[in-house]
N, C-alpha and C positions, 0 to 999 in steps of 0.2 A: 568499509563496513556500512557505513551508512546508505550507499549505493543498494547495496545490495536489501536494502531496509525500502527504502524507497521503491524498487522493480517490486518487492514481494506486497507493496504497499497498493502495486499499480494492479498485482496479478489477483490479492484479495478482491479487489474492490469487481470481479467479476463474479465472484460466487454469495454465496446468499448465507455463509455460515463459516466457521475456521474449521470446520469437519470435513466438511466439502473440498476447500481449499487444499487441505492436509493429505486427504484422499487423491485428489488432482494435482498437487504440486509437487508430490514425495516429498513432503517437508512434514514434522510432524506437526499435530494441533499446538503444542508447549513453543515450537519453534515460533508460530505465527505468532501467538500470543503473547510469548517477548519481544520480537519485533515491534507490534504496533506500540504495547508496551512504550518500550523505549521511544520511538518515535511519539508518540502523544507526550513524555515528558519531556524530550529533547527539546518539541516545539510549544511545549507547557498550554497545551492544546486539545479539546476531545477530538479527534478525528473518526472513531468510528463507535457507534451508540450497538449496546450487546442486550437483548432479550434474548428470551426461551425461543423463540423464533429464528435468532440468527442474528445478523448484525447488517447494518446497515452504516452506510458513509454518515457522517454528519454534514452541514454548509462547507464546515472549514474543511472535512473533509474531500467534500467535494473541491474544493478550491484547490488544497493542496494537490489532487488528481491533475488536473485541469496544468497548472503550473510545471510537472512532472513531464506532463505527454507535449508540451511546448517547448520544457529543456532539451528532453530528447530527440522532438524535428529538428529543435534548432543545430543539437549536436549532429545530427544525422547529415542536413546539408553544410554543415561548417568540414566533414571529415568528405562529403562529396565534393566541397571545392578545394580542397588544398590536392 
C-alpha cells in the first residue's frame, strides 16, 4: 500500500494541481488527496504546500522525490543483475 502511495507520490509531483493529476491519472482528486494525506502523516512531514493555484512539492518534498527515483534505479539494476 504504501508503494503504491509513494509512485502516486512520484506521479503528482508532475502536475501542477490534484485536478490535473485526477484528470491524467484515472485516479480520482479524493484519491490523491488521501494519499498525500497519509503520507505527510506517516512521515509526520509537509511534503506538498496547496494554494488556489495548485500545489507545489515542499524541500522535504522534494527530497522525498529525489530519495524515491534512487530506490527505484537502484531496485531497477539490483532486478537487472540477479
Amino acid at each position: 500500500m504504501i508503494w503504491d502511495r509513494l509512485d502516486r507520490f512520484t506521479e503528482l509531483s508532475k502536475f501542477k494541481s490534484l485536478s490535473e493529476a485526477a484528470r491524467n491519472g484515472n485516479i480520482s482528486q479524493s484519491t490523491w488527496t488521501r494519499d498525500i494525506n497519509d503520507l505527510e502523516q506517516a512521515f509526520k512531514l509537509r511534503l506538498v504546500q496547496r494554494n488556489y493555484n495548485g500545489i507545489k512539492l515542499t524541500e522535504k518534498g522534494h527530497k522525498l522525490l529525489k530519495l524515491i527515483t534512487m530506490f527505484k534505479t537502484n531496485l531497477k539494476n539490483f532486478k537487472s543483475s540477479i
